[in-house]
C-alpha positions in Angstrom: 93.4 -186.5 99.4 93.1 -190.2 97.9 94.0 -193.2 98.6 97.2 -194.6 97.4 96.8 -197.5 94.5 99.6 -199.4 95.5 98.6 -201.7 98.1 98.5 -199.8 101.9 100.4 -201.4 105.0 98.0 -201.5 108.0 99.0 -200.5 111.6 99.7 -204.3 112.0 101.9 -204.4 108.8 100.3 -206.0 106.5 98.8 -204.7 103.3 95.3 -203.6 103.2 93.1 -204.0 100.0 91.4 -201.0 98.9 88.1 -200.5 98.6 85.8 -201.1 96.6 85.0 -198.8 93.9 87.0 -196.1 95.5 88.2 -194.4 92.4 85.1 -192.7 92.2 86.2 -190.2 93.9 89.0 -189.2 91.3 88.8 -185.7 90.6 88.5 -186.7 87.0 85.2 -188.7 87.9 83.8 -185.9 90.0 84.4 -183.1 87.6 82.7 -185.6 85.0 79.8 -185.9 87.3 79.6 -182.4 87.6 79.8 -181.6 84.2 76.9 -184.1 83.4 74.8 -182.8 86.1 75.1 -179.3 85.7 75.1 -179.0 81.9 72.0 -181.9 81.5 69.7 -180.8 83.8 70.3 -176.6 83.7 72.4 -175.6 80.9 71.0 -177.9 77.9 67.3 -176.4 79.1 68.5 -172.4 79.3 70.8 -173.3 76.1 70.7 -175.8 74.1 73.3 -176.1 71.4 76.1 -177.0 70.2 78.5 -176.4 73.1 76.2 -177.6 75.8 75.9 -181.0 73.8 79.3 -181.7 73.3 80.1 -180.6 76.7 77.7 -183.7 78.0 79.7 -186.3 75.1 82.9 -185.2 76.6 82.3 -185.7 80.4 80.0 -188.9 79.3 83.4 -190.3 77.2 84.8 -189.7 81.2 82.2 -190.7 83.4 80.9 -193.8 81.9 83.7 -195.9 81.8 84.5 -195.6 85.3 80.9 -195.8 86.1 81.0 -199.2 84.2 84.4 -200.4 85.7 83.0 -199.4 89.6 79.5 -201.7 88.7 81.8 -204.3 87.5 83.9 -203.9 90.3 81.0 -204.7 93.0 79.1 -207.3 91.2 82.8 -208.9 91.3 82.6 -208.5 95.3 80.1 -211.0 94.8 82.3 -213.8 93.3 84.0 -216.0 95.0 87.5 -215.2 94.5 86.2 -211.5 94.8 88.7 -209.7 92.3 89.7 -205.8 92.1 89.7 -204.2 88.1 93.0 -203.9 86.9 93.9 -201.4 84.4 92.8 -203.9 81.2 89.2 -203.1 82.5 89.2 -199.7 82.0 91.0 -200.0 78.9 87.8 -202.7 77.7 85.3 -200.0 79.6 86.6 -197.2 77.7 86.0 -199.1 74.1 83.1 -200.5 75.0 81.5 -197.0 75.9 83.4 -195.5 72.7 81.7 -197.8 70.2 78.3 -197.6 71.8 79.2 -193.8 71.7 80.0 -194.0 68.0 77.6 -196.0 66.5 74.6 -194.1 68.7 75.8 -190.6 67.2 76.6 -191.9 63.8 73.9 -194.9 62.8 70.1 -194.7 63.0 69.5 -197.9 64.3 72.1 -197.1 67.2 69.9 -194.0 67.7 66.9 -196.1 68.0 68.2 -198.6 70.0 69.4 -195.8 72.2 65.9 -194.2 72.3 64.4 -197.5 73.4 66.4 -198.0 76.3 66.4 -194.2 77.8 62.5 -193.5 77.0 61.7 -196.5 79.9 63.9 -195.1 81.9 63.0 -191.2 82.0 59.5 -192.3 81.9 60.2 -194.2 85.6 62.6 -191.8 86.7 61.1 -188.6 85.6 64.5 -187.3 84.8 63.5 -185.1 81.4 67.1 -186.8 80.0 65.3 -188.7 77.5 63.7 -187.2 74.2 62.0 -184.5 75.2 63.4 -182.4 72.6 66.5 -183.2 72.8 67.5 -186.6 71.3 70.4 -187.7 69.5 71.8 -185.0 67.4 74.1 -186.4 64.3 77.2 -184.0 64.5 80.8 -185.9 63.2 81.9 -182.9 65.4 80.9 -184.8 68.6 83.3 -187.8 67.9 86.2 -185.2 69.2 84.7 -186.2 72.8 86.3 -189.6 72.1 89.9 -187.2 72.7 89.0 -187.6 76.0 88.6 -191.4 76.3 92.0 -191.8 77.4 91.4 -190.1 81.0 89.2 -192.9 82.2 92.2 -195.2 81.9 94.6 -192.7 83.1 91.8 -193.2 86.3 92.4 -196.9 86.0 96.2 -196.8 85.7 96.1 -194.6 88.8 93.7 -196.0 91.4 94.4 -200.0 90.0 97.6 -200.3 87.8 100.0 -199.2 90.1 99.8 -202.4 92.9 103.6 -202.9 93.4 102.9 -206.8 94.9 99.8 -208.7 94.5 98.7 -210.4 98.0 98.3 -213.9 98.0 95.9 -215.7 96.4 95.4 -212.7 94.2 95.3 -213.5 90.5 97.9 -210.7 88.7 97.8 -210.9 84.7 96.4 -214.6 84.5 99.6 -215.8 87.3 98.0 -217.3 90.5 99.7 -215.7 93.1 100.3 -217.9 96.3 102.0 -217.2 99.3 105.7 -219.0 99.7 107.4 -219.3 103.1 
């Protein structure tokens, strides 16, 4: 079950905000997270290839957008005003991720910049997702994982673009909403 996106009415009547981050538990997230999981850290050892590689581009193309959007999302809790993401920052999620996606697979210095960030980080975590014979592989095949870009902002229109009234104080499309008697 999840949570409505339009704003909930409490037992006292008044509308609740959700939480924070909660559209991490779309199914579309999950299965993502599964699909990364499973197919990085058993499948890709057992079998590399072509199929296990583009199966990790396509839930990536899923799961880092919302990833990105549910970070944003709590560093915002942090702000003063304290804002939820609205639908526009999935939609600037997903083509930031698409981009990096693109010019990682397709460029050598993308590559490179890529390897210089993940190499720290497998080297702390331990996590074998970093070169250890598996790398970037350059195949324009891969760019049909971008098909699935869309999903992470059918995930945004779900779980945020839905909110039938904004409460007040609550900023809605750049319009201050304030509360009128």
């Amino acid at each position: 079950m999840r949570v409505s996106v339009a704003a909930l009415k409490g037992v006292n009547g008044r509308e609740e905000s959700p939480s924070r981050a909660d559209f991490l538990l779309s199914w579309q997230f999950l299965v993502a997270l599964g699909v990364l999981l499973v197919n990085d850290f058993v499948v890709k050892r057992g079998y590399p290839g072509t199929v296990s590689g583009f199966a990790s581009d396509a839930a990536g193309m899923v799961f880092f957008p919302i990833a990105t959007v549910a970070l944003a999302e709590l560093v915002a809790w942090l702000m003063p005003r304290r804002p939820y993401s609205r639908t526009r920052w999935f939609i600037a999620a997903t083509a930031f991720v698409s981009v990096g996606f693109v010019v990682v697979k397709m460029t050598t210095w993308g590559e490179a910049v890529y390897e210089a960030l993940l190499t720290p980080v497998d080297a702390v975590l331990g996590t074998g997702i970093g070169m250890h014979g598996f790398g970037v592989v350059r195949d324009p095949l891969d760019l049909l994982a971008l098909l699935l870009a869309p999903m992470s902002i059918w995930v945004g229109w779900q779980w945020r673009g839905r909110r039938t009234q904004p409460q007040a104080g609550e900023e809605l499309d750049g319009l201050d909403v304030r509360a009128t008697r």
